[in-house]
BASE-891315 format. One line per 8 residues: their letters; for each residue x, y, z of N, C-alpha, C, O. Coordinates in steps of 0.1 Angstrom, whole numbers, plus 5000, padded with zeros to 4 digits. Atoms other than C-alpha are relative to their C-alpha. Example, Ala and Ser with C-alpha at 12.3 -4.5 7.8 and 13.67 -1.06 7.14 Angstrom:
BASE-891315
as> 5009,4988,5000,5123,4955,5078,5009,5012,5000,5019,5012,5007; 4991,4989,5000,5137,4989,5071,4992,5011,5008,4997,5022,5009
***
This chain:
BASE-891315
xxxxxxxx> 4988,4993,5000,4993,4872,5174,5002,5007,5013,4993,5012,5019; 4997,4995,4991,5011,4886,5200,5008,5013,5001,5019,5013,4995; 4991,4992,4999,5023,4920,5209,5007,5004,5015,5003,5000,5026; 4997,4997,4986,5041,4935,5237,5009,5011,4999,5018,5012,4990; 4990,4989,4995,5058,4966,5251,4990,5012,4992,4978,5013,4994; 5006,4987,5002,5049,5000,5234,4993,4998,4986,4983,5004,4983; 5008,5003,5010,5037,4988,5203,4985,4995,5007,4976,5000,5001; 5009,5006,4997,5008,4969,5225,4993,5015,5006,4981,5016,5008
xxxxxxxx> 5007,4989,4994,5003,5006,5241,4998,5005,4990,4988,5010,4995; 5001,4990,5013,4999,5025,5207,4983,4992,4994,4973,4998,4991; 5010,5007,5003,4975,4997,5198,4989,5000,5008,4978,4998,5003; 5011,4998,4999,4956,5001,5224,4994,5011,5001,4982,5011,4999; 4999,4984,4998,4957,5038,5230,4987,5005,4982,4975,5009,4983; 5006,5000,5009,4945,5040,5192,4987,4993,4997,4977,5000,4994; 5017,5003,4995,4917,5013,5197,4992,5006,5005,4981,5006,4999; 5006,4992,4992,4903,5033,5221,4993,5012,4997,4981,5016,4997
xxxxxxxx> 5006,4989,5009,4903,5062,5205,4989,5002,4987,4982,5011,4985; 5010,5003,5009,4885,5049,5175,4988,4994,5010,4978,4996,5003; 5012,5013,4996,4858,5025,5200,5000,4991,4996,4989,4985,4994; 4997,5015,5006,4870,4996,5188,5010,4993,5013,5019,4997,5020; 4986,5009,4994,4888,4966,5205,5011,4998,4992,5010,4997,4980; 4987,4999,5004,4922,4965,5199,5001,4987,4986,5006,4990,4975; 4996,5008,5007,4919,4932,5181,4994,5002,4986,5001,4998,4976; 5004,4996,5011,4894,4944,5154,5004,5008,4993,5002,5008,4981
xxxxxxxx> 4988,4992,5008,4919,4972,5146,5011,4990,5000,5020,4999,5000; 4986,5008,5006,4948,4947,5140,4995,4992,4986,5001,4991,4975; 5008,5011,5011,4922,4923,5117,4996,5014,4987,4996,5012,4975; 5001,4995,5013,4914,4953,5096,5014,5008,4993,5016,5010,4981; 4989,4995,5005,4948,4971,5096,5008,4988,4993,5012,4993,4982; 4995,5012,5006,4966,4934,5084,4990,4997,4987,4996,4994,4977; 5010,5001,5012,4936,4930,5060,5001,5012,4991,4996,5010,4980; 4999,4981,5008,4943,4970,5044,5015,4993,4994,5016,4989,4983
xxxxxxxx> 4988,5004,5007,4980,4959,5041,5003,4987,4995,5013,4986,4989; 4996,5012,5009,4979,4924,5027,4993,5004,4986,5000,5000,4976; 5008,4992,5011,4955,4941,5001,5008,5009,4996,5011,5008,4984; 4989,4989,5008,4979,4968,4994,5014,4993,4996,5023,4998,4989; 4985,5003,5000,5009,4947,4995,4997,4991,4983,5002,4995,4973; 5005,5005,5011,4992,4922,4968,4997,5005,4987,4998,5001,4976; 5005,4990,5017,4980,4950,4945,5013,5006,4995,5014,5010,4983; 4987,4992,5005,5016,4966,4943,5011,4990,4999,5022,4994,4996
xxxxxxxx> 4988,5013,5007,5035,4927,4937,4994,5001,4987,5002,5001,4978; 5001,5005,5011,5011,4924,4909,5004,5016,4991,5007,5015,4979; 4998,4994,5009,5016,4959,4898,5014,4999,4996,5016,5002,4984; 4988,5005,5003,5054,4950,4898,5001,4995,4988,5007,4998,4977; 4999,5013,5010,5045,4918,4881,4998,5004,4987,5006,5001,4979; 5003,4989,5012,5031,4941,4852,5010,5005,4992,5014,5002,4981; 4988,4992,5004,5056,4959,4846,5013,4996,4998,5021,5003,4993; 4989,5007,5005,5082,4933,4845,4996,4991,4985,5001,4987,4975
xxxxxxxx> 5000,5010,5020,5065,4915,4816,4996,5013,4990,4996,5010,4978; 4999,4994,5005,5060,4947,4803,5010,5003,4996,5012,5002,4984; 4984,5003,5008,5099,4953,4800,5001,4993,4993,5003,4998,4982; 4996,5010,5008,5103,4921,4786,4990,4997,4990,4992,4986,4985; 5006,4995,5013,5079,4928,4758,5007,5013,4994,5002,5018,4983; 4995,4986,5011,5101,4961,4747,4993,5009,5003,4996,5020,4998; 5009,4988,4995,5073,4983,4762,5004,5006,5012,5002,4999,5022; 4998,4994,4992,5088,5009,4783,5000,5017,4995,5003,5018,4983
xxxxxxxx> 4998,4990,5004,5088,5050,4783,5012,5007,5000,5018,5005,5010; 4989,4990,4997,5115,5073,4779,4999,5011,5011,4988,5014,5013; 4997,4985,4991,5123,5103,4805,4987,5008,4993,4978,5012,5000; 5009,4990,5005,5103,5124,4778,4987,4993,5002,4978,5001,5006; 5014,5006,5001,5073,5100,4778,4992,5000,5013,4979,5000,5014; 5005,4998,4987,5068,5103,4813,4998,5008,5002,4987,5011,5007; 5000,4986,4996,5073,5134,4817,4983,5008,4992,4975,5015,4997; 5011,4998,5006,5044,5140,4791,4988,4993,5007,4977,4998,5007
xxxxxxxx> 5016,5006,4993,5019,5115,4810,4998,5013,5015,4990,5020,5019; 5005,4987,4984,5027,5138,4845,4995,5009,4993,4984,5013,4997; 5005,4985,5002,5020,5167,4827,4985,4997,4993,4978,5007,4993; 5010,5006,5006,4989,5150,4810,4988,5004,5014,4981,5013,5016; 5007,4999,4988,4976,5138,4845,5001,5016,5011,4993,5018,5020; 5000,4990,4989,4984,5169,4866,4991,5012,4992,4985,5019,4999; 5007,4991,5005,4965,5193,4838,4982,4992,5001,4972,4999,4999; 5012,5004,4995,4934,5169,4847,4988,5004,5009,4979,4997,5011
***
């Protein structure tokens, strides 16, 4: 992959700063976001066959899990 202009300065500026070569920070930053991007299609995907099963909450129902999780 190629970069160029200030994006290629940020990238290295940042390698640097960690001790790393630039290219081992792009292979783990692209490897973090394909992993995040994958885990948040399938949670999509979830959640659309969960509509279309009739399973969904109300305003109140959510409102009761936040207050659930935030008293945790």
């Amino acid at each position: 992959m190629h970069v160029t202009g200030e994006l290629e300065a940020l990238l290295t500026h940042s390698a640097a700063r960690q001790g790393r070569e630039p290219q081992e920070l792009v292979q783990d930053v692209l490897t973090d976001y394909l992993a995040e991007e994958a885990r948040f299609v399938e949670a999509v995907k979830r959640g659309e066959e969960a509509l279309e099963r009739g399973e969904s909450l109300t305003r109140e129902g959510v409102g009761r899990r936040l207050q659930r999780f935030l008293n945790t």
